[in-house]
C-alpha positions as CSV (number, residue, x, y, z in Angstrom):
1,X,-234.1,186.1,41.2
2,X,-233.6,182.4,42.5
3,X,-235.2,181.9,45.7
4,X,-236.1,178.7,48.2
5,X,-239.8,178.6,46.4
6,X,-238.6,179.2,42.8
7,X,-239.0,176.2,40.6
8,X,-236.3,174.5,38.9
9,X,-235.7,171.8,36.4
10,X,-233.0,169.0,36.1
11,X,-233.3,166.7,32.9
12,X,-236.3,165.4,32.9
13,X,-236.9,166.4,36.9
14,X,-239.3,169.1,37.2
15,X,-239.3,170.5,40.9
16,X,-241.7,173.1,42.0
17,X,-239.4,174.7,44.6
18,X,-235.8,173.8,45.9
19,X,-236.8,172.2,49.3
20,X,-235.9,168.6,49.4
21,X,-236.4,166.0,52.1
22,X,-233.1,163.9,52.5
23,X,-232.5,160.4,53.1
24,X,-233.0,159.6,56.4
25,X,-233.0,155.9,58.1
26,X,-236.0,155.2,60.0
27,X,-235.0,151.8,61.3
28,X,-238.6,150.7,60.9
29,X,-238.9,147.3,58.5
30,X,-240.1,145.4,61.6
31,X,-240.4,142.3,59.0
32,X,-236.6,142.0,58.4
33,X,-237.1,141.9,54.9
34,X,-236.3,144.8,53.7
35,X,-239.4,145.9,52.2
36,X,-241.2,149.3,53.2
37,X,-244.2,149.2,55.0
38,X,-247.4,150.9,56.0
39,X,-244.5,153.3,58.7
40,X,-242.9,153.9,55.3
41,X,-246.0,154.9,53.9
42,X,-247.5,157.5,56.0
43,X,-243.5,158.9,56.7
44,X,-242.8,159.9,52.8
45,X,-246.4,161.3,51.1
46,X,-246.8,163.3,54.6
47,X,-243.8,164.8,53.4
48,X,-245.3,165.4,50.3
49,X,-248.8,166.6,51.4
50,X,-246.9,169.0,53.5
51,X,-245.2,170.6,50.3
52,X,-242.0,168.9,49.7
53,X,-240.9,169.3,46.0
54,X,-238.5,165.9,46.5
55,X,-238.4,163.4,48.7
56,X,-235.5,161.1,48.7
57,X,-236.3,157.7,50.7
58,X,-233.7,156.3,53.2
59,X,-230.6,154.4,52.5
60,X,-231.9,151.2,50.4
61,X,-229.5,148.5,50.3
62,X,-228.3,146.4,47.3
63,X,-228.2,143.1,49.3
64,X,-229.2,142.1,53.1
65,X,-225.6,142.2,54.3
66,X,-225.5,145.8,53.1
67,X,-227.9,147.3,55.5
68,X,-226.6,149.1,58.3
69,X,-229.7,147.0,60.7
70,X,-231.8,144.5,60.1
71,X,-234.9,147.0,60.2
72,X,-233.7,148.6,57.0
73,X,-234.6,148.6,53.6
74,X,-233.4,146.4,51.0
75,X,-234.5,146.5,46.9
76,X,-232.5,143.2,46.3
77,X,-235.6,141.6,44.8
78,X,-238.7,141.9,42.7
79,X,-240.8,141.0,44.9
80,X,-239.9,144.1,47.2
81,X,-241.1,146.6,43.4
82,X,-244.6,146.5,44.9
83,X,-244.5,148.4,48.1
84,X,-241.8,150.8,46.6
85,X,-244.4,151.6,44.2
86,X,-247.4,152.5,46.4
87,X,-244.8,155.1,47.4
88,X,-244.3,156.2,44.4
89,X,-247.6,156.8,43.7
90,X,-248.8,158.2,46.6
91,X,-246.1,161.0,46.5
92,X,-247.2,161.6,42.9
93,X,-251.0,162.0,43.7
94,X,-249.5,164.8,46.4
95,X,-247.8,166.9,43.8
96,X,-243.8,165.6,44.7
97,X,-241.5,164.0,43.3
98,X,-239.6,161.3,44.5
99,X,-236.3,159.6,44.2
100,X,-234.4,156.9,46.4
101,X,-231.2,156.3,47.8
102,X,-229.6,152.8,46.6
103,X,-226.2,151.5,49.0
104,X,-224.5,149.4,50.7
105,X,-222.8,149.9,54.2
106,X,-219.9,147.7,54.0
107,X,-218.4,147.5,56.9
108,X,-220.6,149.8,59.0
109,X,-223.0,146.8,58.0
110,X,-223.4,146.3,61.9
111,X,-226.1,143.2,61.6
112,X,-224.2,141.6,58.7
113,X,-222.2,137.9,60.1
114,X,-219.5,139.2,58.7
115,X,-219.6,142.6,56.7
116,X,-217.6,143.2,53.5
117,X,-215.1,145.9,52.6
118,X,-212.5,147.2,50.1
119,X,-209.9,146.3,52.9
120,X,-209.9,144.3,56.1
121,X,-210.1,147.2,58.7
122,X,-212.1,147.8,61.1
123,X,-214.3,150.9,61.4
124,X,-214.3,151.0,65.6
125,X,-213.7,148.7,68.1
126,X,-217.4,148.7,68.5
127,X,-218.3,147.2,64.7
128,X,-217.1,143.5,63.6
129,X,-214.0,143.2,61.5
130,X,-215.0,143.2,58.0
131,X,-213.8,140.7,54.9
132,X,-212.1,142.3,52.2
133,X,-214.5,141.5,48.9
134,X,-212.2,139.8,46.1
135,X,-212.2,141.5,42.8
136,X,-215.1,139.0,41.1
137,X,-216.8,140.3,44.1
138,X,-216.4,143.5,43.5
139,X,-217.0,143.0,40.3
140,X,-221.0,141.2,41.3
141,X,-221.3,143.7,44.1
142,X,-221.6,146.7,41.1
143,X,-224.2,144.3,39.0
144,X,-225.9,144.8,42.6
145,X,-226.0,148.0,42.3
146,X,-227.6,148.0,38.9
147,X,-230.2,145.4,39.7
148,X,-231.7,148.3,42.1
149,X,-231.4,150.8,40.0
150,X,-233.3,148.4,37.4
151,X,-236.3,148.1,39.9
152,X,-236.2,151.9,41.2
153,X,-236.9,152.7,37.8
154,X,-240.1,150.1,37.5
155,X,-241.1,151.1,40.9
156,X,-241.6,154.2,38.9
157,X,-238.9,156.9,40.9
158,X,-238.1,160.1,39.2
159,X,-234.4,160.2,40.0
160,X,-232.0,157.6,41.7
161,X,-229.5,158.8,44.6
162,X,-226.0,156.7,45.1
163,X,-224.8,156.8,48.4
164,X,-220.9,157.9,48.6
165,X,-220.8,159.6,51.7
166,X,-220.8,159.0,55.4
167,X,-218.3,156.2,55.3
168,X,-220.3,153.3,53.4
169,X,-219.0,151.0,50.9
170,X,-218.6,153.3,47.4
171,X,-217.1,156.1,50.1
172,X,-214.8,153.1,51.5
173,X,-213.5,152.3,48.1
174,X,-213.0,156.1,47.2
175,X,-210.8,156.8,50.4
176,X,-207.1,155.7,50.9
177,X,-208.3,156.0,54.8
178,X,-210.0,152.8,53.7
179,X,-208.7,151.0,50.7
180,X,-205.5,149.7,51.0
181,X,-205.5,147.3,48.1
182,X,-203.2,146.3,45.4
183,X,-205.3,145.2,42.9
184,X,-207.1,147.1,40.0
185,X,-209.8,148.1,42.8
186,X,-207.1,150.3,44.2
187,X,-207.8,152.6,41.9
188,X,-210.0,154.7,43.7
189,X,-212.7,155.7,42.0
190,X,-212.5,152.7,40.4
191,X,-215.7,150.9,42.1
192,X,-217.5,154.1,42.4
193,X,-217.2,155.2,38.2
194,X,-218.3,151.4,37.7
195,X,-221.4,151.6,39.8
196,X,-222.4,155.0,38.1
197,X,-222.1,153.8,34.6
198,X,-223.6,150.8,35.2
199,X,-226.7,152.1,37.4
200,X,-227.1,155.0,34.3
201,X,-227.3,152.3,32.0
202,X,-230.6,151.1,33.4
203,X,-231.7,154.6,33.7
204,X,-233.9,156.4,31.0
205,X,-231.7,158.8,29.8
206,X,-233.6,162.3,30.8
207,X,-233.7,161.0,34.3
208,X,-230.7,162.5,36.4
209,X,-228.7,160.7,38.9
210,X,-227.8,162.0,42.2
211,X,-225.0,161.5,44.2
212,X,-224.4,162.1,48.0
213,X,-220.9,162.5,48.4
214,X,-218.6,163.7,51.9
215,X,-216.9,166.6,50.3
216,X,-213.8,166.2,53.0
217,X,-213.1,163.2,55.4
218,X,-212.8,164.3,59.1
219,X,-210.0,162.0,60.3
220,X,-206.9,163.1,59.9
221,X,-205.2,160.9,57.5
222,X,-208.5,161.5,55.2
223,X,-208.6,163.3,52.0
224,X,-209.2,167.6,52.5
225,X,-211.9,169.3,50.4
226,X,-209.5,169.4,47.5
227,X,-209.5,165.9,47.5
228,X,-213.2,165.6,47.7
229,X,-213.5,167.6,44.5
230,X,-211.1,165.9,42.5
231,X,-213.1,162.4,43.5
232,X,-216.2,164.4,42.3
233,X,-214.4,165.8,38.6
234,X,-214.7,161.6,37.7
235,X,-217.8,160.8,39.1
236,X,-218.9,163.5,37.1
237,X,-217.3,162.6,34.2
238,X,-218.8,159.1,34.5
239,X,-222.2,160.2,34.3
240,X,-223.4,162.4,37.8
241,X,-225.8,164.9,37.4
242,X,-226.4,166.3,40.9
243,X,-224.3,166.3,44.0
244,X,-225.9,165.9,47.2
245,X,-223.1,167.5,49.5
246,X,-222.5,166.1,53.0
247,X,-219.0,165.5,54.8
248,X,-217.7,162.7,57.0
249,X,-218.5,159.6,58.1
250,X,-215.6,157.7,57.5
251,X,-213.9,157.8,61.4
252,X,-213.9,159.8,64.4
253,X,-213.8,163.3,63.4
254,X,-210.4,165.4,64.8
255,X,-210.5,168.1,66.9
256,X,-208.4,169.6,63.9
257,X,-211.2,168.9,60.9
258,X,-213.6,169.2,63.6
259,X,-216.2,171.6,61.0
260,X,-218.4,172.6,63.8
261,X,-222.5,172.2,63.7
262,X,-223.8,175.5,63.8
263,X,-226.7,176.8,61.5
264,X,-225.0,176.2,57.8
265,X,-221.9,174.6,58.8
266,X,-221.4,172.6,55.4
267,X,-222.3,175.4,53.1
268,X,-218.3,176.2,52.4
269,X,-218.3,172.3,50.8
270,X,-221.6,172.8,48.7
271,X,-220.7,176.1,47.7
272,X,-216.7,175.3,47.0
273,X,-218.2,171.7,45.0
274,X,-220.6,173.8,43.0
275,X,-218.2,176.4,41.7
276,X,-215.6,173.8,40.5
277,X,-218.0,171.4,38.9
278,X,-220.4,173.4,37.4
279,X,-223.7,171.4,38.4
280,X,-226.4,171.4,40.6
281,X,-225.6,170.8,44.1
282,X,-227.7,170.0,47.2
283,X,-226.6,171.7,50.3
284,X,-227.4,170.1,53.9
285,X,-226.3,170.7,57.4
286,X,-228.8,172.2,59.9
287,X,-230.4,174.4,57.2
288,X,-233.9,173.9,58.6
289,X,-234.3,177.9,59.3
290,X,-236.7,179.3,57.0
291,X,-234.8,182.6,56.1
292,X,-231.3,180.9,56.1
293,X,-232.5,177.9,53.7
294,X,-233.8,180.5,51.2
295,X,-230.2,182.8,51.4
296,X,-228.7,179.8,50.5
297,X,-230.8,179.8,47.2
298,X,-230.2,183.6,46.8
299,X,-226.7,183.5,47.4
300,X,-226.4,180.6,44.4
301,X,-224.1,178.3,47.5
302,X,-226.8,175.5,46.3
303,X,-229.4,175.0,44.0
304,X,-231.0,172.7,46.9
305,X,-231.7,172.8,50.5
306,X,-232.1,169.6,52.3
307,X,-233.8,169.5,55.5
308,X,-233.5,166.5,57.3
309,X,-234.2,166.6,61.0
310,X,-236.3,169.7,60.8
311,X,-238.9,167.9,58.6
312,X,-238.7,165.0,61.2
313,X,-240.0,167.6,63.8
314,X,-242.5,169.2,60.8
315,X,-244.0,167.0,57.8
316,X,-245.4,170.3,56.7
317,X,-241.9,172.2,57.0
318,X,-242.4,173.5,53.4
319,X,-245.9,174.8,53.8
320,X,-244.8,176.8,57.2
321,X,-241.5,178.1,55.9
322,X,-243.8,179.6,52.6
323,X,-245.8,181.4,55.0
324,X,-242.9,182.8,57.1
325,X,-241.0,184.1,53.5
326,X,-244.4,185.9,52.0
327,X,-244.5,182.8,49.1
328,X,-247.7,181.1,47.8
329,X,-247.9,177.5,48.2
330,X,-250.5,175.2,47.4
331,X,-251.9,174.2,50.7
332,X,-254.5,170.9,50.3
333,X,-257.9,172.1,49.9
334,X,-258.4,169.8,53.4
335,X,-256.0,172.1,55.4
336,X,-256.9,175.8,54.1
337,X,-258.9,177.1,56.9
338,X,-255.8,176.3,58.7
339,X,-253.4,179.0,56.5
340,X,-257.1,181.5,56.0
């Protein structure tokens, strides 16, 4: 029987249980520079001293106009490898695994002079007016893309994360709420099927690649869970082996797709997502109850559970929710008269 602390393995990923630590922006590269620091540190291999079987690090962006702030990190350079890979290893030496989320905000780039988009439009009155990238721009953005990927893998990551969710740039070229253009990047999955071949091609080929994708836009003009899936069948096609299941992000949400955010509130899109694609999904959405995350393993609606603000509150989430469901854990040898 499949349960929240059974292992699992994905290509060449090799998880001890199904708990996962999302990406989650900490706003904390006080440099401006992108590169992660000693914040960064401490925040990921706590996670993985407190059990975590994956950890996947904050939105990482391919330039410095894609970050979302100024205090976020970038891999647009070598010289940034380094400090990604002190990461790296110090999850390793705590018995996780650990992959990274590589994106690009486009034009919820709120810092950016002037952010970049499929199409000139606005996300609110509150964000600047973004520039609508030309096709040879498009067409360097995606090289971008594979650059990161090429240093993710030196850093040393286990599995690589593309951010098509929540509204940023591969979700913008992916929804007709947001791409209005004429030209071959019209095509909507265009951009995104380019960005997945390409960052797979500096990918060693057991290593799977994740992607984090909004199942069903919440405007209403947005695409409907059908629509979500459809998006998926490509991206799939070109080369996904995971799908990391979130909804939204693109506008303000309508009373009429208005999901809710009770306990479990997105495990209709995982579920629905896993049936018609027949891979591994990650499911998310207040999941951060012990008992509920490990139904959702029992009940096969995911073959992950994400918890994302829980494990803010709790680096050792993992170790606690073990000891609530009867499962053995390795506890550090440090910490075991505190689980005697």
């Amino acid at each position: 029987m499949k349960q929240l602390f059974s292992p699992i393995k994905i290509k060449n990923l090799d998880l001890k249980n199904r708990v996962v630590m999302p990406p989650m922006c900490q706003y904390s590269v006080t440099a401006e520079d992108g590169t992660p620091n000693d914040w960064h540190f401490a925040h990921y291999v706590s996670r993985a001293v407190g059990g975590t079987s994956l950890i996947i690090v904050e939105m990482t962006n391919v330039e410095p106009d894609g970050r979302i702030s100024n205090n976020c990190l970038g891999l647009w350079s070598d010289a940034q490898i380094p400090a990604y890979k002190r990461i790296v290893d110090g999850v390793h030496a705590q018995g996780a695994k650990i992959a990274i989320q590589i994106a690009h905000a486009g034009r919820k780039a709120e810092d950016a002079e002037k952010p970049v988009a499929p199409s000139a439009i606005r996300f609110s009155e509150k964000y600047k007016e973004p520039r609508a990238l030309s096709a040879a721009e498009v067409k360097d953005m995606v090289d971008k893309y594979k650059q990161a990927a090429r240093r993710a893998v030196e850093a040393g990551f286990d599995s690589i994360e593309l951010h098509g969710a929540h509204g940023y740039l591969i979700h913008q070229f992916h929804s007709r709420y947001t791409n209005k253009r004429e030209d071959e990047y019209g095509e909507l999955t265009r951009f995104g099927t380019e960005v997945i071949q390409a960052v797979k091609s500096e990918m060693p080929a057991d290593m799977p690649l994740i992607l984090r994708i909004s199942a069903t836009e919440f405007v209403e003009e947005g695409y409907t869970l059908e629509g979500g899936i459809e998006i998926a069948k490509v991206y799939k096609e070109a080369g996904v082996d995971i799908f990391d299941i979130s909804a939204g992000g693109e506008g303000a949400i309508a009373p009429s797709r208005n999901p809710g955010s009770h306990a479990g509130y997105m495990l209709p899109f995982a579920r629905a997502m896993r049936e018609a694609l027949d891979v591994p999904v990650m499911a998310v959405g207040n999941l951060e109850t012990p008992r509920l995350a490990d139904a959702v393993i029992g009940n096969q609606d995911a073959d992950f559970v994400a918890v994302g603000r829980g494990m803010l509150r709790d680096p050792y989430w993992t170790i606690h929710a073990a000891h609530e469901l009867g499962q053995d854990i390795k506890v550090p040898v440090q910490y075991e008269r505190g689980f005697a």
